[in-house]
C-alpha positions in Angstrom: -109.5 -74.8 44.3 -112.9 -76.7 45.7 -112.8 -75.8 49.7 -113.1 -79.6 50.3 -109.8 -80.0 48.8 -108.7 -76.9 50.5 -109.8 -78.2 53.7 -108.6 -82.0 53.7 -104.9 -80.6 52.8 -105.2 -78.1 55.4 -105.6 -81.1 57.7 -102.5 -82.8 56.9 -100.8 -79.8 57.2 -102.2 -79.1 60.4 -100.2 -79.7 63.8 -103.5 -79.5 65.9 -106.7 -81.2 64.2 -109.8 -79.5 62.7 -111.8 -81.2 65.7 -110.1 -79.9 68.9 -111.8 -76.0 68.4 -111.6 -75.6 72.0 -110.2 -72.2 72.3 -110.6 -72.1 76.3 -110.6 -74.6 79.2 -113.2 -74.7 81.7 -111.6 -71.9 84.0 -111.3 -69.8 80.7 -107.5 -69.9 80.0 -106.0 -70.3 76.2 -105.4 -73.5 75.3 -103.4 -72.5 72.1 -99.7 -71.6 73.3 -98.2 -74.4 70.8 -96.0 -73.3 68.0 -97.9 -74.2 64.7 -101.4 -74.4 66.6 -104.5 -73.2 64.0 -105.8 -71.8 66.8 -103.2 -69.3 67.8 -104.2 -67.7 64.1 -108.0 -67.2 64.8 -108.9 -63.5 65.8 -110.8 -63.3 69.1 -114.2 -62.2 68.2 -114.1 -65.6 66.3 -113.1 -67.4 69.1 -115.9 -66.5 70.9 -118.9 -66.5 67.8 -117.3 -70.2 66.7 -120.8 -71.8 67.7 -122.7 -69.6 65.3 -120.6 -70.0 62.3 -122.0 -72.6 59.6 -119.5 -75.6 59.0 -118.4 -74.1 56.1 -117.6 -70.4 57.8 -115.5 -72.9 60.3 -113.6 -74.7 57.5 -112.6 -71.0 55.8 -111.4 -69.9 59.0 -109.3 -73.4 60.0 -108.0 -73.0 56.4 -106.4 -69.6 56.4 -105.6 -70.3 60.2 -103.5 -73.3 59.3 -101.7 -71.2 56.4 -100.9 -68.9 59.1 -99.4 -71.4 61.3 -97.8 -73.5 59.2 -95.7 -70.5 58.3 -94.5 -69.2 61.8 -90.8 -69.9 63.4 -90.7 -69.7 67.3 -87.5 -69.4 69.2 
């Protein structure tokens, strides 16, 4: 499967969108503590390299990330 399709279905599945990649507020607190949030699903060391990755490093990431949390049941 082409990654643009990949990508464009991961955003419908998506809860939060592709655009909000904030991982931290200003005083450095996680912004992802919602149930089916992409960003719950990305590992830490690319949390903090996101800047550096090409778009299309970003998009592989958000993809398996949204796979992650679109499978995940929270009590």
């Amino acid at each position: 499967m082409e990654l643009e399709k990949m990508f464009e279905e991961a955003k419908q599945l998506a809860m939060v969108k592709y655009s909000d990649d904030s991982f931290y507020d200003a005083n450095g607190n996680v912004l992802s503590e919602r149930v089916h949030d992409w960003r719950n699903h990305v590992p830490e060391e690319f949390k903090r390299d996101w800047a550096y990755f090409s778009e299309r490093e970003r998009k592989l990431i958000f993809i398996m990330a949204v796979e992650a949390a679109s499978n995940e049941e929270w009590d």
